[in-house]
N, C-alpha and C positions, 0 to 999 in steps of 0.2 A: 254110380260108378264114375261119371262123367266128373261131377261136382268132385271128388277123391281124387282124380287127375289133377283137377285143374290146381286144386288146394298144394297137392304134392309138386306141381310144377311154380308155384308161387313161393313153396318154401326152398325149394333145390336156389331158386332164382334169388332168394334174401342168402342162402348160404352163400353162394358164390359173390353177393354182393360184400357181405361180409367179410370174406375171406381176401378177398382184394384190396377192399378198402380199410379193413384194418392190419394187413400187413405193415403198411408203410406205419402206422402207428406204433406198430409191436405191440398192442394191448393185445388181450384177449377178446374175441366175440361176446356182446353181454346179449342176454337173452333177458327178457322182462322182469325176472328176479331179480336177476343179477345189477339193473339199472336201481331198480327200488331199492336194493340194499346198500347200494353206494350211496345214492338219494340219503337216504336214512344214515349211515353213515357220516356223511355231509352234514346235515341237519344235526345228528349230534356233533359234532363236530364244534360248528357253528355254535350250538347250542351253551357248550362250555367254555367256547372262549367269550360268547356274551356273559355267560353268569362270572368267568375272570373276571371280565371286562369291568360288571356291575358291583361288582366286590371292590377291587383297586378305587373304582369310584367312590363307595361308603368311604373306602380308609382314606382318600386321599379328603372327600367331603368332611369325616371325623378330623381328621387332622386339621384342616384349612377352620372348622370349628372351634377346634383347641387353641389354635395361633392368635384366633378373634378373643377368645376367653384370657388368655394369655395377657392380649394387648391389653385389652378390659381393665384386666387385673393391674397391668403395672399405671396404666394410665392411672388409676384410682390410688395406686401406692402412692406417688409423684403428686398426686393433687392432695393427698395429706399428710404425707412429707412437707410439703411444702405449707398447709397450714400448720403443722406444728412448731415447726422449725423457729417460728416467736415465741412460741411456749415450753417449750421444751424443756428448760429447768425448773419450772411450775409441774408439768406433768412427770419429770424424774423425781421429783421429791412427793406427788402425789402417788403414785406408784412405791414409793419407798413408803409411803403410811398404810399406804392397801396392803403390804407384805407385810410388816407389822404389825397391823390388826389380823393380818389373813394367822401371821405367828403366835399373836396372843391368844386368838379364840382358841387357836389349835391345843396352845399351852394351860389355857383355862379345862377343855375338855381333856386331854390329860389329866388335870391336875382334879377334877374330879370324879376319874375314874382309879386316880387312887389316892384316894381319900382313905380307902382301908389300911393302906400301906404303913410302913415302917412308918414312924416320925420324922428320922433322918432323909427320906426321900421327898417326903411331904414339906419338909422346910425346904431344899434344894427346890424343888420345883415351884414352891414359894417367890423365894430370892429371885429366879429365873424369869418369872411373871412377873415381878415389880422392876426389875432390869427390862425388860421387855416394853412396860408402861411408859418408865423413864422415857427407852428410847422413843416412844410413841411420843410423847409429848416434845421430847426435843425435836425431833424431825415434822412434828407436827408447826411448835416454834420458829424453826428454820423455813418452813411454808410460810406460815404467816408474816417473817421480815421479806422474804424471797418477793410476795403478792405487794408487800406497802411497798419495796421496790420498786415495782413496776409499773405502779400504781405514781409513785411522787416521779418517774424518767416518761409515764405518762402528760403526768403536769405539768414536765418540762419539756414537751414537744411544743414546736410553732402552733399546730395546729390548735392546741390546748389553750394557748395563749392567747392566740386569735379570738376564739370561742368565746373566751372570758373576758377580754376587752371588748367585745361586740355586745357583749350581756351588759356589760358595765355603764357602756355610753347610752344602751337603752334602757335602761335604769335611770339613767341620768334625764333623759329623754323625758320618762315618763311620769319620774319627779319635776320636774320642768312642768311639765304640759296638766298637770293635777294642781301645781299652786297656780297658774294663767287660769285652770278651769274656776276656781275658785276666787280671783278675784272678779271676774266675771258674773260670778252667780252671788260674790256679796255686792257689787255695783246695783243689781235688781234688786 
């Protein structure tokens, strides 16, 4: 009984503490539940704005990945832009023989897929495959003047010239230095 007093007088004594001290707050009294489900509460709380948090991060990480893949990409564009850019009418007309033959196979497999056909169809896509050949060879032609092109504006750079008078004079050198070897070894 004594212990039942005392207990009851400790809690009159947390009431009134409460009651005082949370007036001025204007919250309500929390009793031990009521802490832990706020707690908990909190904690999710918390808990969602970290998984925001962690998300925004992914998209902002995905993103800031894509901008590098991005860079990657044009960087790589720009570096072979840039070697093409001397060849470029070699690789437009090689590209016009790749679509031409890519045309002619296409028009050969037709053309023996109807093979059963009318006669009149089968000359038409005749005609159409040797107009096709033609064009293959003249743009094939047009490569090959395109290439000696580049080829003889090659021969006419400094550098080509250089090259070749250096070859020349050691040529010459080594013509020189073969007859001197040689009257040498017929002297012995």
């Amino acid at each position: 009984m004594h212990l039942n007093r005392f207990h009851r007088e400790l809690l009159e004594q947390v009431a009134e503490f409460e009651k005082t001290d949370f007036k001025s707050n204007s919250k309500p009294p929390l009793n031990e539940g009521g802490v832990s489900e706020l707690l908990n509460k909190e904690i999710s709380r918390l808990q969602e704005e970290n998984d925001k948090l962690r998300a925004r991060l992914r998209t902002l990480e995905s993103q800031a990945m894509s901008a590098l893949d991005e860079k990657v990409k044009a960087e790589r564009a720009l570096k072979d832009l840039q070697k093409i850019q001397g060849d470029q009418q070699c690789a437009l007309r090689a590209q016009e023989i790749s679509n031409l033959e890519d045309t002619v196979a296409a028009m050969q497999a037709d053309f023996e897929k109807s093979l059963t056909a009318n006669a009149t169809s089968q000359k038409e896509l005749q005609e159409s495959l040797v107009s096709a050949k033609h064009d293959l060879l003249r743009v094939q032609e047009q490569l090959s003047l395109a290439e000696k092109e580049l080829e003889k504006k090659f021969q006419q750079t400094a550098a080509y010239r250089n090259m070749k008078e250096i070859l020349s004079k050691k040529n010459d050198q080594i013509k020189d230095l073969r007859k001197r070897l040689q009257r040498y070894e017929s002297d012995e």
